[in-house]
N, CA, C and O of each residue as an XYZ file, in Angstrom:
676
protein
N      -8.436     22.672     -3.432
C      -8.119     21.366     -2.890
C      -7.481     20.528     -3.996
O      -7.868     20.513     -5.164
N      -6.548     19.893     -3.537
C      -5.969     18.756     -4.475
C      -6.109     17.454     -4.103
O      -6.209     16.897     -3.010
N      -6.090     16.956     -5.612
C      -6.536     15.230     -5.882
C      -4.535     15.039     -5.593
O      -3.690     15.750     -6.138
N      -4.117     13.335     -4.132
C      -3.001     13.184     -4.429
C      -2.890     11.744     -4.340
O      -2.822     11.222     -3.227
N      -2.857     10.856     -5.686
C      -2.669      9.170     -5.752
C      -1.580      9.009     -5.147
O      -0.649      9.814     -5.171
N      -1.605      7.677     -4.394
C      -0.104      7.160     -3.915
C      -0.776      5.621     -4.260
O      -1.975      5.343     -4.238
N       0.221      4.825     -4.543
C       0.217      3.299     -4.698
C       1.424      2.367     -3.723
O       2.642      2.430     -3.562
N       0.674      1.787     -3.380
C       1.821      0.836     -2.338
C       1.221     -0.133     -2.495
O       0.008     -0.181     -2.701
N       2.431     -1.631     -2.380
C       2.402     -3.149     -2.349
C       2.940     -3.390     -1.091
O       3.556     -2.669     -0.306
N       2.485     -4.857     -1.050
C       3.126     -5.516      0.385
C       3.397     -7.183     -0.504
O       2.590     -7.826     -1.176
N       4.420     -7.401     -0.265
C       4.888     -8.048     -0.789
C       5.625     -9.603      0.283
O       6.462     -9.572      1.185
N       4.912    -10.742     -0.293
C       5.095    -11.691      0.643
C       6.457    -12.754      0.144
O       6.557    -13.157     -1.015
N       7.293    -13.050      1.066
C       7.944    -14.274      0.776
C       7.809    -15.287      2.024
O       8.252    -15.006      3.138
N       7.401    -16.035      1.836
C       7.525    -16.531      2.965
C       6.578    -16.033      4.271
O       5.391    -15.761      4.093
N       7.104    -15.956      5.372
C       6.201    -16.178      6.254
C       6.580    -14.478      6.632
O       6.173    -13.968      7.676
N       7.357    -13.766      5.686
C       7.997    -12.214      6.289
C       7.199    -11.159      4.731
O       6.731    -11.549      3.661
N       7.317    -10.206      5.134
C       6.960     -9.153      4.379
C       7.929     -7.789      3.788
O       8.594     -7.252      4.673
N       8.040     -7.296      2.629
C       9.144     -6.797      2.410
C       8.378     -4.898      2.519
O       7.607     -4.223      1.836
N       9.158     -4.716      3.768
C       8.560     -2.762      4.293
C       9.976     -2.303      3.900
O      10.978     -2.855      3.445
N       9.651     -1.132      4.246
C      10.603      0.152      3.986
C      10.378      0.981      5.108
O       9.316      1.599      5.038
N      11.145      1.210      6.257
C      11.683      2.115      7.127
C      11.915      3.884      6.312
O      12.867      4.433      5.756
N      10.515      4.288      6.625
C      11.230      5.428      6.086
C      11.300      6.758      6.760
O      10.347      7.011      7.497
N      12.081      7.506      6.672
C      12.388      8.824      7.594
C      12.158      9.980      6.840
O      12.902     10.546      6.039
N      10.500     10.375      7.377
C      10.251     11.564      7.041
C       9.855     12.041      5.261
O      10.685     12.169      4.360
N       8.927     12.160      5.197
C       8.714     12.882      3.514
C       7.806     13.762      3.490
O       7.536     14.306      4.560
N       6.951     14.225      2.065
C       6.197     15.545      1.915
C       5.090     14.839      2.820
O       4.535     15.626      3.587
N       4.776     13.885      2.870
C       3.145     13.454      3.343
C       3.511     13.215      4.942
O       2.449     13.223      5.565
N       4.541     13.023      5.748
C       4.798     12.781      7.170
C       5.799     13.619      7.464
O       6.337     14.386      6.665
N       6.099     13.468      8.768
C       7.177     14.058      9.554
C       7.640     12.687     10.201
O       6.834     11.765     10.073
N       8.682     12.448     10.799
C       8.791     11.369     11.877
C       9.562     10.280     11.286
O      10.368     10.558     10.398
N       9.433      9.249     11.618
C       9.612      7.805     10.934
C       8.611      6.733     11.034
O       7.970      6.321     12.001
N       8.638      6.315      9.555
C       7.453      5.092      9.909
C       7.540      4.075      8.820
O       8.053      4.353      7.736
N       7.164      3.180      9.030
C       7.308      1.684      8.283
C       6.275      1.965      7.400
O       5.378      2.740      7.732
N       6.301      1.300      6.059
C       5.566      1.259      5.093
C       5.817      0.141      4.103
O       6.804     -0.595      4.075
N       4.564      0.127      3.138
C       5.084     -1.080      2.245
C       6.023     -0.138      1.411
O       6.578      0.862      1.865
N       6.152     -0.757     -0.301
C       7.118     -0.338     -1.051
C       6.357      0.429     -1.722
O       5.498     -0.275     -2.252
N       6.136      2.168     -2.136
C       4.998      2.844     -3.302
C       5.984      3.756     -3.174
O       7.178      3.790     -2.877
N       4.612      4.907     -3.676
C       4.947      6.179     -3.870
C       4.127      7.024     -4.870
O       3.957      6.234     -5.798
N       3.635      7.968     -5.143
C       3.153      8.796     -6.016
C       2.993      8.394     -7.770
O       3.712      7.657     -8.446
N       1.667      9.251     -8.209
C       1.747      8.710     -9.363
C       2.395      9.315    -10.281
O       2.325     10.539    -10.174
N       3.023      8.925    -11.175
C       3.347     10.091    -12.595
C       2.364     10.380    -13.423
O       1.668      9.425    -13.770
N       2.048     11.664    -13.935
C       1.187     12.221    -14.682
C       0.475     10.936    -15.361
O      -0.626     10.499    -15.025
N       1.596     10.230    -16.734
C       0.910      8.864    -17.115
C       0.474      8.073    -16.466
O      -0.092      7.262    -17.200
N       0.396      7.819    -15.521
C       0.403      6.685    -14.343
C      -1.151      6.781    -13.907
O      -1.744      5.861    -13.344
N      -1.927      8.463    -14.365
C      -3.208      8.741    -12.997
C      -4.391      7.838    -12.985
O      -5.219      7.832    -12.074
N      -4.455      6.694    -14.564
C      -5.667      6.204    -14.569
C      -5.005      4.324    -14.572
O      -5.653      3.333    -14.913
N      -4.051      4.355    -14.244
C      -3.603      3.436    -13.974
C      -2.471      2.568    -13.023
O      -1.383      2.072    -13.313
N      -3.290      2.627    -11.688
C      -2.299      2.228    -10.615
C      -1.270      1.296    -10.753
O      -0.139      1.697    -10.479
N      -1.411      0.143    -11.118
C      -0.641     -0.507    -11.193
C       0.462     -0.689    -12.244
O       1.166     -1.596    -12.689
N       0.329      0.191    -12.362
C       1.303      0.917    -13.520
C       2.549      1.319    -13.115
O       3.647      1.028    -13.590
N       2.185      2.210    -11.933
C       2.392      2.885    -10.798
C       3.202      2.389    -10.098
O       4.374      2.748    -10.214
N       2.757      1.201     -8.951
C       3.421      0.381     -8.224
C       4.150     -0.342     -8.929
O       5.207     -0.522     -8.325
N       4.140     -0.831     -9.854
C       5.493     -1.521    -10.691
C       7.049     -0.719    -10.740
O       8.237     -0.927    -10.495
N       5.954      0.525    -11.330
C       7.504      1.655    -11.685
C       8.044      1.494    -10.621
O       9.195      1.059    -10.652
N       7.401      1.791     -9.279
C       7.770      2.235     -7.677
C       8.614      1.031     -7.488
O       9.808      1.304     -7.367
N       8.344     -0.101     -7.435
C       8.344     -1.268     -6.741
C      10.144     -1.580     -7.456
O      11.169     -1.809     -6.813
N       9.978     -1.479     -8.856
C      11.305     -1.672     -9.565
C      12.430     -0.477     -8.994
O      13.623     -0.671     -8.762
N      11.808      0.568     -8.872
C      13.146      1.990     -8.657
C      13.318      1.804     -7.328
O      14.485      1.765     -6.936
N      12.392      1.672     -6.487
C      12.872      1.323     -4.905
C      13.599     -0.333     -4.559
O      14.507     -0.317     -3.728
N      13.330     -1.319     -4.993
C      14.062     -2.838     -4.763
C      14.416     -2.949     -5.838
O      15.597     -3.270     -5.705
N      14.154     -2.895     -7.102
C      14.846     -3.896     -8.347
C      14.095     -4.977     -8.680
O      14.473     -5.773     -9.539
N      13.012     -5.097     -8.059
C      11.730     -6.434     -8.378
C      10.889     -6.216     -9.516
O      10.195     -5.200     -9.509
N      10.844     -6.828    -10.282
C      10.007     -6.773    -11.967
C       9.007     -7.568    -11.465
O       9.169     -8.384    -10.558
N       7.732     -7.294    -12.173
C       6.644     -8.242    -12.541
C       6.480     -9.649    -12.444
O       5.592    -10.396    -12.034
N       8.366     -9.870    -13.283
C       8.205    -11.010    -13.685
C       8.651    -12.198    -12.051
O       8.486    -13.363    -11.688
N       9.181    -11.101    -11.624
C       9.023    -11.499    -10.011
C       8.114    -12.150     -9.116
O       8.440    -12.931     -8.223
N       7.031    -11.806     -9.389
C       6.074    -11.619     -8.642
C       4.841    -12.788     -9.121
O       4.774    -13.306    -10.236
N       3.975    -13.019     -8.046
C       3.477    -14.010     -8.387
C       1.390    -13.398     -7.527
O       1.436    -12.953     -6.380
N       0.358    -13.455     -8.020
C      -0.967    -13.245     -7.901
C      -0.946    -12.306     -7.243
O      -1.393    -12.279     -6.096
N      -0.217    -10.965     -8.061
C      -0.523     -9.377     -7.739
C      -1.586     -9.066     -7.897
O      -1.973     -8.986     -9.063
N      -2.598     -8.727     -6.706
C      -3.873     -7.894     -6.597
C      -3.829     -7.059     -5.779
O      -3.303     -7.094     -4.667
N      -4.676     -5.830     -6.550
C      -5.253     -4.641     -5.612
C      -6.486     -5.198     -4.608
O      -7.410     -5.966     -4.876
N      -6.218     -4.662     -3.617
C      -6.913     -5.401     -2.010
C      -7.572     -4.373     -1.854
O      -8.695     -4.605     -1.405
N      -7.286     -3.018     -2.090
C      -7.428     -2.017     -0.747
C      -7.571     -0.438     -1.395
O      -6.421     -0.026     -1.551
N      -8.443      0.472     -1.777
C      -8.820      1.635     -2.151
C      -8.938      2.524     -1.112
O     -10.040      2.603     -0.568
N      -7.873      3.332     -0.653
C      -8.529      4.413      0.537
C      -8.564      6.128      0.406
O      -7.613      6.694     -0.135
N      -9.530      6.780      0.850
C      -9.155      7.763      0.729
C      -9.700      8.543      1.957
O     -10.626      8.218      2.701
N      -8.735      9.892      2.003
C      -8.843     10.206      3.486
C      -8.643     11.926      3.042
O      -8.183     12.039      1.905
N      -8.854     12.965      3.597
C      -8.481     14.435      3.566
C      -7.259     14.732      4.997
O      -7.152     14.585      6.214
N      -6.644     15.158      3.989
C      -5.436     15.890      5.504
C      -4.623     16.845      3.980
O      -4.532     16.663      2.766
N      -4.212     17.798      4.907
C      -3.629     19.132      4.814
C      -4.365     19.963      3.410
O      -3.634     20.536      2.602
N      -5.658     19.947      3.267
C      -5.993     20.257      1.902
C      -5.759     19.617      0.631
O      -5.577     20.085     -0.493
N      -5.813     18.243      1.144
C      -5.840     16.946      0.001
C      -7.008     16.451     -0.131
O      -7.831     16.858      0.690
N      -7.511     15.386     -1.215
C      -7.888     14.409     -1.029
C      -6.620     13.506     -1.089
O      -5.695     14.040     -1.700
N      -6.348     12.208     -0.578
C      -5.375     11.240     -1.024
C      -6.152     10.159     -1.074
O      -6.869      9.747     -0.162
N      -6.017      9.707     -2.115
C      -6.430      8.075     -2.604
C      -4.549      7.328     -2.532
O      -3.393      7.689     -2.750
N      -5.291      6.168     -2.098
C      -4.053      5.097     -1.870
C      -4.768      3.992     -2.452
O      -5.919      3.780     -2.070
N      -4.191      3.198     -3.403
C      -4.200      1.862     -4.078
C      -3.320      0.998     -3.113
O      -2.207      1.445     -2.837
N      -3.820     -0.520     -2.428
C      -2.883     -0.907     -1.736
C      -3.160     -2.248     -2.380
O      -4.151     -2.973     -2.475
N      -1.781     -2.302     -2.825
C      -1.650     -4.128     -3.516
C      -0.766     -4.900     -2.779
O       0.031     -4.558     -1.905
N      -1.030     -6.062     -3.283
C      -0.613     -7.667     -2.813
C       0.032     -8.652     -3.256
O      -0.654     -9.652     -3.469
N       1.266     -8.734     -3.500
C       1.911    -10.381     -4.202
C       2.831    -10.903     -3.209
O       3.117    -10.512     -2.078
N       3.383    -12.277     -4.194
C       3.634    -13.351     -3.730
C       5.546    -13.033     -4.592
O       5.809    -12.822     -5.775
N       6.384    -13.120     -3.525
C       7.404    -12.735     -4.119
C       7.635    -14.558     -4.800
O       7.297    -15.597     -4.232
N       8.294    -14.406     -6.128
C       8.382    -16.304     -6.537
C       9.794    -16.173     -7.121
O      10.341    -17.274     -7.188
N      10.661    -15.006     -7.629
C      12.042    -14.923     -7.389
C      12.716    -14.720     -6.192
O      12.898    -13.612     -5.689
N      13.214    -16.138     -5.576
C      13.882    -16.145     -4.649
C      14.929    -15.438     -4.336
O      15.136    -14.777     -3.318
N      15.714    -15.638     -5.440
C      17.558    -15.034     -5.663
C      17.507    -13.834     -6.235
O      18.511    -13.557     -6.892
N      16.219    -12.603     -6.184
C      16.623    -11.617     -6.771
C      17.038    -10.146     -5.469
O      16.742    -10.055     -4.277
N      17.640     -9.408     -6.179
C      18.731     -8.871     -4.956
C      18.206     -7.767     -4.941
O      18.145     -7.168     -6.014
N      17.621     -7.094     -3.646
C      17.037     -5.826     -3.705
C      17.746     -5.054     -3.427
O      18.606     -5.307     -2.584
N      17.661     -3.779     -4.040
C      18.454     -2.591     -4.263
C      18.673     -1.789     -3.182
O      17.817     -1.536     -2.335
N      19.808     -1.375     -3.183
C      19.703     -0.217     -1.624
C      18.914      1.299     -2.267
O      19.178      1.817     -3.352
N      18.107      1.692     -1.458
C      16.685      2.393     -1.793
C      17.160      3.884     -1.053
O      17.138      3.844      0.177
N      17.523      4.997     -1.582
C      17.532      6.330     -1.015
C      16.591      6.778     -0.362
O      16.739      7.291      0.748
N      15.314      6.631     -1.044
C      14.341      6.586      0.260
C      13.987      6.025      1.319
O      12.811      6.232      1.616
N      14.682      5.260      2.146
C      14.442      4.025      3.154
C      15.185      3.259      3.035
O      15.768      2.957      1.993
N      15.403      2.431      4.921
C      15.728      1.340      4.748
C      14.403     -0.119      4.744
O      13.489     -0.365      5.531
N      14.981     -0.986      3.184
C      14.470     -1.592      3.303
C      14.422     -3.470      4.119
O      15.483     -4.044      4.365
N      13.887     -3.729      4.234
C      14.038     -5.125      5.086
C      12.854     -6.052      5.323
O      11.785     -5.520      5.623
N      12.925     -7.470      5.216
C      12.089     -8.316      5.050
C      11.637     -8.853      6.784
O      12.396     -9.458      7.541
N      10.524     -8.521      7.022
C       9.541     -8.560      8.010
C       9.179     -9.677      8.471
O       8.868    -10.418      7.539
N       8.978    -10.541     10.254
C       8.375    -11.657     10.089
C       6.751    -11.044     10.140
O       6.641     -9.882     10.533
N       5.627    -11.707      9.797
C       4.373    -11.278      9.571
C       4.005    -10.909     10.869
O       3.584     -9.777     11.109
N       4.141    -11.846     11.795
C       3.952    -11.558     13.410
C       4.020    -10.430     14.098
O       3.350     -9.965     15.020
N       5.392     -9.889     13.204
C       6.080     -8.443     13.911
C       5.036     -7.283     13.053
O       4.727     -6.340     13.782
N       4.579     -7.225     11.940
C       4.395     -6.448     10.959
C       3.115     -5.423     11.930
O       3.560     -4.282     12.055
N       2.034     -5.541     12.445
C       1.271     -5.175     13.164
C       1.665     -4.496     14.455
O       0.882     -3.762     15.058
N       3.094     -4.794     14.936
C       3.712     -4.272     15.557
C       4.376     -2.952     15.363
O       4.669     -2.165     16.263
N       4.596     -2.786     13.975
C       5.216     -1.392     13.765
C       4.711     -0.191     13.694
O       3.537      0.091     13.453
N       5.867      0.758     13.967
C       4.916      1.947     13.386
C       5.009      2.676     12.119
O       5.893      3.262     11.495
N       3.281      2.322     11.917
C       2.569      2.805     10.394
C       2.145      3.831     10.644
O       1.940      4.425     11.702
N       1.968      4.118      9.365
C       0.662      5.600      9.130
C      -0.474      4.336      9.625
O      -0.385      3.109      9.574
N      -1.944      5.584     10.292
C      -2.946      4.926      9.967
C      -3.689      3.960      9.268
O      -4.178      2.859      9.522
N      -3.614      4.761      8.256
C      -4.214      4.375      6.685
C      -3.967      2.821      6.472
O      -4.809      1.963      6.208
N      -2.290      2.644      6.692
C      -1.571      1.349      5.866
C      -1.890      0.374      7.634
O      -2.232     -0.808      7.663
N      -1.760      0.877      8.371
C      -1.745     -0.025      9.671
C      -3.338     -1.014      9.745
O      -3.617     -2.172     10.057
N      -4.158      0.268      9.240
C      -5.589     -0.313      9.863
C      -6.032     -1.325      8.461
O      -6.956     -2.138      8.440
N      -5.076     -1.000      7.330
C      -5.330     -1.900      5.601
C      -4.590     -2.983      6.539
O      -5.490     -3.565      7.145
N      -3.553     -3.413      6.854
C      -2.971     -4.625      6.911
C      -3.757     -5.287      8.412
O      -3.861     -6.508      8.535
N      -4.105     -4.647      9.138
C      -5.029     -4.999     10.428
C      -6.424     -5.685      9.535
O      -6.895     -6.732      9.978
N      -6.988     -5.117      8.405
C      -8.024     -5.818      7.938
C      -7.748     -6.792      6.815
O      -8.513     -7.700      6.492
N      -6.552     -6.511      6.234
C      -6.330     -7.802      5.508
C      -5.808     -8.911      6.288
O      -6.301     -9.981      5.933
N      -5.242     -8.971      6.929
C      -4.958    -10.452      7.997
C      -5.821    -11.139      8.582
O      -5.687    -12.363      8.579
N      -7.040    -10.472      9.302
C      -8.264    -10.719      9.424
C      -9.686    -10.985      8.715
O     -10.707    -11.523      9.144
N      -9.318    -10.308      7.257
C     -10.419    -10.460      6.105
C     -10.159    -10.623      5.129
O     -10.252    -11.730      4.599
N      -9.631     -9.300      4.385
C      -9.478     -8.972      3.140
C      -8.605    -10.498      2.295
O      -8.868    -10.605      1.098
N      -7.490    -11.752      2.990
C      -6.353    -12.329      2.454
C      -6.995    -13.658      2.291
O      -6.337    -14.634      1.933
N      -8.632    -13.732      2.619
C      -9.639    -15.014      2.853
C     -10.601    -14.501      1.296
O     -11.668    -15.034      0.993
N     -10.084    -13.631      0.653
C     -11.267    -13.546     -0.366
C     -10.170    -12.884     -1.555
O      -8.980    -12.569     -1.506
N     -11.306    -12.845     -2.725
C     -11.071    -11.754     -3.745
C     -11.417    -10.637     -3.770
O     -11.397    -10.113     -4.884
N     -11.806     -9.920     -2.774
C     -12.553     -8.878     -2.622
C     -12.120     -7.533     -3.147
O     -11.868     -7.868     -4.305
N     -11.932     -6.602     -3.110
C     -11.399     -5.399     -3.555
C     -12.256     -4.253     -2.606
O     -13.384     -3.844     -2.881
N     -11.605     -3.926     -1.665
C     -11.869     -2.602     -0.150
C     -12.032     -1.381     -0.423
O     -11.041     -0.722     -0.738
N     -13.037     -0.907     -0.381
C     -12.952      0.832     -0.501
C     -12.658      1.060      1.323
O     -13.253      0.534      2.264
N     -11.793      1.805      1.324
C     -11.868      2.587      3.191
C     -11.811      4.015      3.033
O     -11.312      4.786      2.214
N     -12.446      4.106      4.025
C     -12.119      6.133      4.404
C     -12.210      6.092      5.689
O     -12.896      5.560      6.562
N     -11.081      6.996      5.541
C     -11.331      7.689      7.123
C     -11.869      8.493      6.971
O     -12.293      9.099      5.986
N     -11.936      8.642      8.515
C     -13.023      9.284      9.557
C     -12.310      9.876     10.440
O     -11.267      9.285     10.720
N     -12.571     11.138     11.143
C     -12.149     11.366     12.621
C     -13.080     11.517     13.376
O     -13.973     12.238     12.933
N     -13.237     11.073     14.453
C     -14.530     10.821     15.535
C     -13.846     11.081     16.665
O     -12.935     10.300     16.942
N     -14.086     12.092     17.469
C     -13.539     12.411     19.125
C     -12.155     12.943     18.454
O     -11.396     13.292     19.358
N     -11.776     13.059     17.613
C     -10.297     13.567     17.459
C      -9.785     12.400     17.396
O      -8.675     12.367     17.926
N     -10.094     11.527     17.014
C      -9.457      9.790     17.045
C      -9.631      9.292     15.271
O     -10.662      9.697     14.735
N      -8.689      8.473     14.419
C      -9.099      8.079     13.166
C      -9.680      7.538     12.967
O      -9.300      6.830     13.899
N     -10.916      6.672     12.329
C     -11.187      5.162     12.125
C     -11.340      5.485     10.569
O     -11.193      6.526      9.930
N     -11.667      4.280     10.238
C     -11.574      3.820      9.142
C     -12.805      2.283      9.278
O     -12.905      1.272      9.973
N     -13.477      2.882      8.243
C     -14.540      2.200      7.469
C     -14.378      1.222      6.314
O     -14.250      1.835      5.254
N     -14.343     -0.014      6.184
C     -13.981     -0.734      5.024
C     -15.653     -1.411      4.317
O     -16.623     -1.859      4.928
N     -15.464     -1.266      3.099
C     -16.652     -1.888      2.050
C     -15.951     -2.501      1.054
O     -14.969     -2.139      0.406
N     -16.888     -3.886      1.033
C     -16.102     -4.585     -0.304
C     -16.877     -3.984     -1.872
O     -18.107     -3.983     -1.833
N     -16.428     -3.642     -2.793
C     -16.621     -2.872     -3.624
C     -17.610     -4.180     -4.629
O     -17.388     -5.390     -4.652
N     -18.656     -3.446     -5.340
C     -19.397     -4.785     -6.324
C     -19.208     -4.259     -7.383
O     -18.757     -3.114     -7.397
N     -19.473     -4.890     -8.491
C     -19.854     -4.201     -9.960
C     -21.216     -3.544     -9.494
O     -22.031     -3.712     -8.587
N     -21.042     -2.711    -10.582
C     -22.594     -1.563    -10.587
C     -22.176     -1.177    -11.895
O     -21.100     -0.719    -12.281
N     -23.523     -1.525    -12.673
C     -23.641     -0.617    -13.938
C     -25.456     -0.315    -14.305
O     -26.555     -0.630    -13.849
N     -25.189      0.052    -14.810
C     -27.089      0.941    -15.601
C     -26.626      1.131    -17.004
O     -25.537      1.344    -17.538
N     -27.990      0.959    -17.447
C     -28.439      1.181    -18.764
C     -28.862      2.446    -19.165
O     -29.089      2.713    -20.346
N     -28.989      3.305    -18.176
C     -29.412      4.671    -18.730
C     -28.401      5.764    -18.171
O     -28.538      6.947    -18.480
């Protein structure tokens, strides 16, 4: 069995969200909306957000310095095809207005009204993260562990807000 990180952001301006239309890769078949990620690089494995930066810059052209109260929201992990996959799902505030996003070989990308965003079609995973951050997760500081589940042949997904835990022995 293999360990496979992916990191994705959702990225706000305004009252729209910046997804990526994408058609088909190693992890899907089909087409489906997503935020902006992608896989980790070897250097990258103990540090996600490392990760989503690289991603976030090679797919739009958006730097750091872009961005405005980037947090990780959302930890999930799920088994399909002889994986584990962990997904890191982060959160900012786009605060460069005038910066020009890149045309992206992997996808088309395009800025979302929030309204519509729940409307599309997602993977699971990212549908049922943004279904609980609109409703929970965007009212706190919290930080989400989820896993799925399959029950009846149907997905769900379980969310816990994560605490510190440490011991002395």
């Amino acid at each position: 069995m293999k360990l496979r990180n992916l990191a994705t952001i959702y990225i706000f301006n305004g009252n729209k969200i910046l997804m990526m239309y994408r058609i088909g890769s190693r992890l899907f078949k089909g087409a489906l909306w997503a935020g902006i990620g992608g896989h980790f690089e070897k250097d990258e494995l103990n540090e996600p957000t490392k990760c989503v930066l690289r991603e976030l810059l090679e797919e739009t052209g958006i730097k750091i310095e872009d961005l405005d109260n980037l947090k990780l929201k959302y930890i999930t992990t799920r088994k399909a095809n002889d994986e584990i996959r962990q997904q890191y799902i982060y959160f900012a505030n786009l605060t460069n207005k005038s910066v020009d996003i890149l045309h992206c070989d992997e996808g088309e990308i395009s800025w979302i009204e929030i309204d519509e965003i729940l409307n599309l079609k997602m993977s699971f995973t990212n549908g049922d993260c943004l279904k609980h951050y609109f409703s929970v997760g965007k009212n706190n500081d919290e930080i989400y562990s989820g896993v799925v589940n399959v029950l009846e042949d149907k997905p769900t997904m379980n969310f816990i807000a994560l605490r510190d835990f440490s011991t002395t022995y």
